[in-house]
C-alpha positions as CSV (number, residue, x, y, z in Angstrom):
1,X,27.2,-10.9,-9.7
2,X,25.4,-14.1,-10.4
3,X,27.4,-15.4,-7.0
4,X,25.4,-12.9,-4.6
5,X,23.2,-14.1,-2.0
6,X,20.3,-11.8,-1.6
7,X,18.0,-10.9,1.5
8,X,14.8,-9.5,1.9
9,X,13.8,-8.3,5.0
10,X,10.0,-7.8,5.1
11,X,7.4,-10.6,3.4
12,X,4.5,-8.5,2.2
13,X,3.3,-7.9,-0.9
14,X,6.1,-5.9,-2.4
15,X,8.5,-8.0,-0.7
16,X,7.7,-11.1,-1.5
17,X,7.0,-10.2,-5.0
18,X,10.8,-9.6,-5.1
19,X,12.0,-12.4,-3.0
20,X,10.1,-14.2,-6.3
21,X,11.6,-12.3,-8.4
22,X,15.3,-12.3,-7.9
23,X,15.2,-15.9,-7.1
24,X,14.9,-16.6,-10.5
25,X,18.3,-15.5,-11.0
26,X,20.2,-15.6,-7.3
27,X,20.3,-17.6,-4.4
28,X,17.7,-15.5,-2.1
29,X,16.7,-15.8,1.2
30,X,13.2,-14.0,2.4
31,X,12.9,-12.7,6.0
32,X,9.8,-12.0,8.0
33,X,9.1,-12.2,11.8
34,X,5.9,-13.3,11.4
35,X,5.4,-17.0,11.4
36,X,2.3,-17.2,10.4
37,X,3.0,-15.4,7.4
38,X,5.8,-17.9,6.5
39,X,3.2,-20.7,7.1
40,X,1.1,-18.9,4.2
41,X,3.6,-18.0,1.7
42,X,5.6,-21.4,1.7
43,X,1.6,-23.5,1.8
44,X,0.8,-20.7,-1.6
45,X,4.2,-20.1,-3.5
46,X,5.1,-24.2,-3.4
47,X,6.3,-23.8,-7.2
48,X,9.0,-21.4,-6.3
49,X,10.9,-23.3,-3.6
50,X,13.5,-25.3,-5.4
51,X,14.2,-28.1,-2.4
52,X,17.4,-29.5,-4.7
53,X,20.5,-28.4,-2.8
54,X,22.1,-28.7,-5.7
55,X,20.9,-25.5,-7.2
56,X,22.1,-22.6,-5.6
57,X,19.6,-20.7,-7.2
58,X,16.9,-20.9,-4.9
59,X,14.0,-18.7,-2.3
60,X,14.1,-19.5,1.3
61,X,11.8,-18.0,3.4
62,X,12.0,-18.5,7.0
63,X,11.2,-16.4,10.4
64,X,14.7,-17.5,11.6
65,X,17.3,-14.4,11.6
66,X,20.6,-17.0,11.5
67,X,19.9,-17.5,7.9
68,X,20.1,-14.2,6.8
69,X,23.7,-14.5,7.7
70,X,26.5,-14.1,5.4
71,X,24.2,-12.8,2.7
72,X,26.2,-9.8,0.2
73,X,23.1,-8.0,0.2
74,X,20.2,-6.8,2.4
75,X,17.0,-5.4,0.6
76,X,14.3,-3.4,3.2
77,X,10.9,-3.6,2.2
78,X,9.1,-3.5,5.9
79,X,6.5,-1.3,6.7
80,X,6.9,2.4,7.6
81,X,3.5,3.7,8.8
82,X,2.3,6.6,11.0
83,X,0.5,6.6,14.9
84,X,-1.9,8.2,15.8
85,X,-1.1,11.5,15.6
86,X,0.4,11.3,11.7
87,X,3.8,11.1,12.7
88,X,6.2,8.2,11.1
89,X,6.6,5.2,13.3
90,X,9.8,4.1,12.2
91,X,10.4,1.0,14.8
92,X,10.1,-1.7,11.9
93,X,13.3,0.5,10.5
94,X,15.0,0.9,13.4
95,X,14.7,-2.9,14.2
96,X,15.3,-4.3,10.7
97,X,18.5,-1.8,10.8
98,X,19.9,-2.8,14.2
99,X,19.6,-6.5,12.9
100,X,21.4,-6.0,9.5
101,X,24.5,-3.9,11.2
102,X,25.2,-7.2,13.4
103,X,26.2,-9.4,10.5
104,X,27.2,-6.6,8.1
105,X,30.6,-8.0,6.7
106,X,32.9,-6.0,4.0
107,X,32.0,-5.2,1.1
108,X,27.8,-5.7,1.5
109,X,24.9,-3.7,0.2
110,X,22.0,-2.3,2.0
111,X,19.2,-1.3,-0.3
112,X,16.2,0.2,1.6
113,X,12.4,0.1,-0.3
114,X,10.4,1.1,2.5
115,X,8.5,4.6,2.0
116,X,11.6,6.9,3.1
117,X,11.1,11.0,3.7
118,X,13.8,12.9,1.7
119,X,17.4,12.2,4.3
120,X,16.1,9.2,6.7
121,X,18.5,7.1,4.7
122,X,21.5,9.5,5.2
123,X,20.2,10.3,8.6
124,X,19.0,7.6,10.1
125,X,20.0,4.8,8.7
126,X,23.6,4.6,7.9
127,X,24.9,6.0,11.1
128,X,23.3,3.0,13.1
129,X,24.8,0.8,10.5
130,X,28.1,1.9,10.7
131,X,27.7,2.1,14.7
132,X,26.7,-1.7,15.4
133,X,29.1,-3.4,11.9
134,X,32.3,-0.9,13.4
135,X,32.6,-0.3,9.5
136,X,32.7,2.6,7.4
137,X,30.0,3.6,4.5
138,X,31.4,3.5,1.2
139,X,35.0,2.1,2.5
140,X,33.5,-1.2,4.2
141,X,29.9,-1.4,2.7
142,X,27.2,0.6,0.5
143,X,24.0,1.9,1.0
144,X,20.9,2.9,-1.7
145,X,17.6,3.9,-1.8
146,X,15.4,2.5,-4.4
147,X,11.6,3.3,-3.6
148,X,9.2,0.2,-4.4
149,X,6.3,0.9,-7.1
150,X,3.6,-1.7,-6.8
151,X,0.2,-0.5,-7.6
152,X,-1.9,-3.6,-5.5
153,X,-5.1,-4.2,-7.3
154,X,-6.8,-4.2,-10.6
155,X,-4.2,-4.7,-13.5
156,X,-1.2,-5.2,-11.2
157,X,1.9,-4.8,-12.2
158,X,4.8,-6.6,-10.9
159,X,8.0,-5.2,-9.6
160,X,10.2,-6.6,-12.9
161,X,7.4,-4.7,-15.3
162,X,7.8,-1.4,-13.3
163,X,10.6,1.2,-14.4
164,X,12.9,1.2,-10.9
165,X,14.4,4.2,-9.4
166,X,18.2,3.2,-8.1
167,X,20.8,5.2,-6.2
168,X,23.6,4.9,-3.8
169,X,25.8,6.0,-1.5
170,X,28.5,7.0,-4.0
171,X,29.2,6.6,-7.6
172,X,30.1,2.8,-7.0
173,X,27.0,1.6,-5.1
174,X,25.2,3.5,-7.5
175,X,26.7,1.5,-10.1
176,X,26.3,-1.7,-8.3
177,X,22.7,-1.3,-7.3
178,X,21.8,-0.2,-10.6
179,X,23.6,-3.0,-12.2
180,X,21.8,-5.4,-9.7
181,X,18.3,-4.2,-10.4
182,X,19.0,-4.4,-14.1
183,X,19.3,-7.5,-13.7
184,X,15.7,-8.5,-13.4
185,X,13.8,-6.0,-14.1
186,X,12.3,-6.2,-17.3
187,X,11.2,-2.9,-17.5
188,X,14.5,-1.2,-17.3
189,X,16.0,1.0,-14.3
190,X,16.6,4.9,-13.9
191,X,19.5,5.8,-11.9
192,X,19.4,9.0,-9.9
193,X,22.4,10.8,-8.5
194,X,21.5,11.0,-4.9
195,X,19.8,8.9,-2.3
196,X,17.8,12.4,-1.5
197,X,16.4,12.3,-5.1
198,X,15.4,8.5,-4.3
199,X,13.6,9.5,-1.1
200,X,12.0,12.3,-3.0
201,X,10.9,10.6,-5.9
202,X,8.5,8.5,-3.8
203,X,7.1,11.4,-1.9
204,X,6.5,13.1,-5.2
205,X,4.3,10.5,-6.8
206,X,1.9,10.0,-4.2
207,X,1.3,12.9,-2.9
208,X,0.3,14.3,-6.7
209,X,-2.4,11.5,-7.0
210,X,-3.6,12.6,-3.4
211,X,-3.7,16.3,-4.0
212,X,-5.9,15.3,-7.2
213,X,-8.0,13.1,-5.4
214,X,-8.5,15.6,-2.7
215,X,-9.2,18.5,-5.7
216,X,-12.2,15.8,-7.6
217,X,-13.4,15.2,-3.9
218,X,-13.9,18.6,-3.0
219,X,-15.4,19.0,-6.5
220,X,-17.6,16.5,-6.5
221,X,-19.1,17.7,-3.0
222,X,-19.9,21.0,-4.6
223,X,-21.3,19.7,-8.2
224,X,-23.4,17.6,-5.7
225,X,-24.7,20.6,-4.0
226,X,-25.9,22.6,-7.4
227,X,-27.2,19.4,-9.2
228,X,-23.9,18.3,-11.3
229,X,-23.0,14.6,-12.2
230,X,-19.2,14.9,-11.7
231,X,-18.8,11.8,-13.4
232,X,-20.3,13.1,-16.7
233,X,-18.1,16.1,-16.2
234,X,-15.2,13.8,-15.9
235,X,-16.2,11.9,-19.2
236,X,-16.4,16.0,-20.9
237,X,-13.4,16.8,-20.1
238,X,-11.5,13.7,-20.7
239,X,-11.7,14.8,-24.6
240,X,-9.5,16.9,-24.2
241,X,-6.3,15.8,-25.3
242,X,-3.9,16.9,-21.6
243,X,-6.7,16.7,-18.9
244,X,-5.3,14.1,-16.5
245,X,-8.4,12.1,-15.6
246,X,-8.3,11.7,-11.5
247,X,-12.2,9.9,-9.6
248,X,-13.2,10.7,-6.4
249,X,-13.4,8.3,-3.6
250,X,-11.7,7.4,-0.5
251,X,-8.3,7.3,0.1
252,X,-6.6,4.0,2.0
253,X,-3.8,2.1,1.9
254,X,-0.2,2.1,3.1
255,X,1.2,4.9,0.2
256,X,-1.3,7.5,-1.2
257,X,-2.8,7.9,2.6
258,X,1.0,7.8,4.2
259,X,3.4,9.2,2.2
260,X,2.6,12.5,2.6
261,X,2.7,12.2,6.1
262,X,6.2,11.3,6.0
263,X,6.5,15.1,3.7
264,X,4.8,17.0,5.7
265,X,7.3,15.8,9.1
266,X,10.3,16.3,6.9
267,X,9.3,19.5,6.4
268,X,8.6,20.5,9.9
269,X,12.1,19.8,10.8
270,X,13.7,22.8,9.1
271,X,10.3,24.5,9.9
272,X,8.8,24.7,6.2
273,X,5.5,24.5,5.3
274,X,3.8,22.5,2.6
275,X,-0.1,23.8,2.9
276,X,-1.3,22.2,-0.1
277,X,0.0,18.9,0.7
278,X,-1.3,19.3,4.4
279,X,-5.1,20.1,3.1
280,X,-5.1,17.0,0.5
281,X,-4.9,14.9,3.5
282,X,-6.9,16.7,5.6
283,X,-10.0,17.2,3.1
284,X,-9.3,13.5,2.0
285,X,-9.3,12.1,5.5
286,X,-12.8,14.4,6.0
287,X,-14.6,11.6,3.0
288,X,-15.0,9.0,5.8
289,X,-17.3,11.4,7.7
290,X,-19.2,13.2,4.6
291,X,-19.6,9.8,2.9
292,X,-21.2,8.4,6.5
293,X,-23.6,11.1,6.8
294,X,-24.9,11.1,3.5
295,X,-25.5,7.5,3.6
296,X,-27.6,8.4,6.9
297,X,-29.5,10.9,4.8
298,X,-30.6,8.3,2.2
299,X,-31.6,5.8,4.7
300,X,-33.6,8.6,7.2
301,X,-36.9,8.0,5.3
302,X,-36.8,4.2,6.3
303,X,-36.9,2.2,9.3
304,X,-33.4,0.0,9.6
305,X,-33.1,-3.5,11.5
306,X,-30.5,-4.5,9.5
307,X,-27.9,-3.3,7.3
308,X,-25.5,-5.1,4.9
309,X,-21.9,-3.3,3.9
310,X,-20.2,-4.9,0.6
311,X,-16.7,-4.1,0.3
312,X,-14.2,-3.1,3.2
313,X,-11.0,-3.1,1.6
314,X,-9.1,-0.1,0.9
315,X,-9.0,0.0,-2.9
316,X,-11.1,-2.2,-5.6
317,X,-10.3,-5.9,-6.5
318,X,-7.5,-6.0,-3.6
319,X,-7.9,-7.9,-0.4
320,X,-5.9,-5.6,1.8
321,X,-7.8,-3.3,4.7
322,X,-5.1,-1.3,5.9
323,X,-6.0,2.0,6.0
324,X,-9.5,1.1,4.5
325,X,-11.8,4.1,4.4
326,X,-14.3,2.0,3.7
327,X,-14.0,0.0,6.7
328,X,-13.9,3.0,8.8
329,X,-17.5,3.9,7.5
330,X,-18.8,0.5,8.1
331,X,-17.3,1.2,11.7
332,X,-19.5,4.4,12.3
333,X,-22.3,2.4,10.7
334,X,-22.3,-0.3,12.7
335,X,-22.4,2.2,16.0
336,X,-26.1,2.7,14.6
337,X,-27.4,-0.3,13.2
338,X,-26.8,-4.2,13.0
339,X,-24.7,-4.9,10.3
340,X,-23.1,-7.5,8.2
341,X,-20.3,-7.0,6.3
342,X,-19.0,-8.9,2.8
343,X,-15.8,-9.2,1.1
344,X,-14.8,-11.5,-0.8
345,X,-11.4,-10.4,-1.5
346,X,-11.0,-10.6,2.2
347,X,-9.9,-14.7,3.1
348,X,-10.0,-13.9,6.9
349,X,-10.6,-10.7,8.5
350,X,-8.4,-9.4,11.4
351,X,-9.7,-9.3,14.7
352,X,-8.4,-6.5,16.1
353,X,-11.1,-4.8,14.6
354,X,-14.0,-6.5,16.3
355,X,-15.8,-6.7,13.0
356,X,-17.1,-10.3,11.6
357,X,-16.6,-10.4,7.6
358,X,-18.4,-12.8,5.4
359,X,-17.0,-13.8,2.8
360,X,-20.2,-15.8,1.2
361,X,-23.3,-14.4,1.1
362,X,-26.2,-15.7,3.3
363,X,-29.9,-16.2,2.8
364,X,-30.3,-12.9,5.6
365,X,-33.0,-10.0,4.7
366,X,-31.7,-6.6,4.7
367,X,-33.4,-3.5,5.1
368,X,-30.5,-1.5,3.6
369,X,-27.3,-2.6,1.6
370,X,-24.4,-0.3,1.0
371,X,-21.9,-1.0,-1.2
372,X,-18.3,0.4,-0.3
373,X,-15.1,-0.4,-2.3
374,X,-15.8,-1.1,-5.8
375,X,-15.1,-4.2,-6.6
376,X,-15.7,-6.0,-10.0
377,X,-18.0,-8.6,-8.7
378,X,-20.2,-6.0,-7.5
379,X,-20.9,-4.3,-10.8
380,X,-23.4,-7.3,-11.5
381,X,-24.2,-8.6,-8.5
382,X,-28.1,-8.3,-8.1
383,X,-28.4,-6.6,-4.4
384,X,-32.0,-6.9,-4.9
385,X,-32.6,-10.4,-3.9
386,X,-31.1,-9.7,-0.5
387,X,-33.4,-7.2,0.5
388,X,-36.5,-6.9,2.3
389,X,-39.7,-5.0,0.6
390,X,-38.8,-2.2,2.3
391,X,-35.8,-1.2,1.5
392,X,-33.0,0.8,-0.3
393,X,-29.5,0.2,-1.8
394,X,-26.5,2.6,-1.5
395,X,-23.3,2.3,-4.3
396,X,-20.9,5.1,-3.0
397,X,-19.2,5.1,-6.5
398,X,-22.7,4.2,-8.3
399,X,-20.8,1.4,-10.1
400,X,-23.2,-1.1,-9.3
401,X,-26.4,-1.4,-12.3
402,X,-28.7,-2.4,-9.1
403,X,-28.3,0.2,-7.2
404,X,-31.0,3.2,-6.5
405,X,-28.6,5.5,-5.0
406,X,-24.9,6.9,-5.5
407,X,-23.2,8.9,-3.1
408,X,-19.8,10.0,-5.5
């Protein structure tokens, strides 16, 4: 096993993370078409390229697809998203897939980590394997599934201190995967025996947190209405000893705000419903637009020049923006007023969303300052300094000791 040279197809955060990871151990080589993003992670991650040829164990990263040639196993951790109209975009897959099946040789693993819906593997995915290699699953090569877990964000946990879900095509990829993952992960691995039970797995544990979101949201919106602090609810009933303790807030990101997107389509196929799923995502996709206009409410009795938004990324103390709620509100704000927007989780914000982001604060006078995601660094920030003498200051979560109003 020690002899296998490993691929990972797909650089971001969970990717790389592994690329690190079994490097430590294998000979691995990490794949990304975006040059740019090589540029970044071989300028930040010097300490993990070993240059001595003579070590075998050692990460590569390159944007060049001729090295992932001759490699004994392919790991898939590109994106899966959804368009416009919530349905899964799977061109990353198809691509990646297409790719793989010309240099698949005997014997080779496919392991795929992207967010799957219960079958893709089994339906999609093999057959255009098997159609560009000419070779036969589970006589010429294996395939699994073994979902990726990273929680990005506060208290992070890498990939080898996460528990990992394995499967595989048939008792002896299973066995081989497992073995594989075992291998460096810390934590431990749980086999399951079915590549559908993989798939599901993932489905399951997001959509659970976003159906409880969605319920503390919906909550929170009606406590507001009769004069109820949900959080000191929250605090009540977290004595008792089984309550599951879920916040309100907005929902971003590529997995909470995805997944079950990816549910509710599988379902449609064999024409199944899944209701409660479907109004999770609809009442937490609604937060953009009631958080917006409540913000609008608290700022009516004032005259607004300019505004400043802190915090744009989709969850606290991360620096990602995909999916960010939070932007989308600072979008719709910005239709109104002037505003300035601060991150400084954020090292360079992407134009495509014809926003400018500061990262460092400026000596500018604001009339009103809102303050979205909830980063640490805002908890003690003193807002008050920034603002004119008339003026008002917005926390959506209330996390902030200088702020006069809270919205959740």
């Amino acid at each position: 096993m020690n002899d296998y040279k490993i691929c990972i197809i797909g650089l971001g955060n969970v990717g790389l993370d592994l690329a690190i990871n079994f490097s430590k151990k294998y000979h691995t080589i990490g794949f990304d078409i975006n040059r740019e993003l090589i540029k970044k992670i071989k300028s930040q991650n010097k300490k993990y390229f070993n240059t001595s040829e003579s070590s075998k164990n050692k990460l590569t990263v390159s944007y060049n697809h001729k090295l992932i040639i001759n490699c004994d196993i392919y790991i898939i951790t590109v994106p899966t998203p959804v368009d416009k109209k919530r349905i899964p975009n799977l061109d990353s897959i198809i691509k990646v897939t297409k790719l793989i099946s010309k240099y698949l040789k005997r014997n080779n693993i496919v392991i795929y980590e992207s967010t799957f819906y219960p079958g893709l593997t089994e339906e999609l995915c093999i057959p255009m394997l098997e159609k560009g290699s000419k070779l036969q699953i589970n006589q010429d090569f294996y395939v699994g599934y073994s979902p990726e877990r990273i929680n990005i964000g506060d208290n992070q946990k890498l990939s080898s201190e996460i528990i990992k879900i394995t499967s595989g095509s048939n008792k002896t990829a299973s066995k081989k995967i497992d073995d594989l993952y075992k291998s460096v992960i810390k934590a431990g691995t749980y086999s399951v025996d079915s590549i559908k039970v993989a798939e599901a797995t993932k489905m399951v544990e997001n959509c659970q947190r976003d159906l409880n979101i969605a319920l503390m949201n919906e909550l929170t919106r009606f406590f507001k209405r009769i004069d109820v602090d949900m959080n000191k609810v929250l605090d009540a009933a977290s004595t008792k000893w089984n309550f599951a303790r879920f916040s309100p807030g907005l929902v971003g990101g590529d997995c909470i705000a995805i997944d079950p997107y990816y549910l509710i389509h599988s379902a449609k196929k064999i024409n199944f419903d899944l209701p409660l799923v479907c109004l999770a995502r609809e009442t937490n996709e609604k937060m953009a637009d009631y958080i917006f206009s409540e913000i609008l409410k608290k700022i009516s009795s004032i005259k607004i020049q300019k505004l400043a938004f802190f915090g744009i990324s989709f969850k606290e103390n991360c620096g990602q923006i995909n999916n960010s709620m939070y932007l989308k509100v600072a979008k719709k704000l910005e239709k109104k007023f002037s505003v300035d927007i601060y991150d400084y989780m954020i090292e360079k914000y992407s134009t495509d969303h014809n926003l400018s982001n500061k990262i460092k604060l400026e000596n500018t006078k604001y009339d009103a300052i809102v303050i979205g995601t909830k980063h640490n660094k805002y908890k003690k920030l003193c807002f008050k300094k920034y603002l004119t003498k008339v003026n008002i200051t917005i926390d959506i979560h209330g996390t902030s000791i200088y702020s006069d109003h809270k919205i959740l």
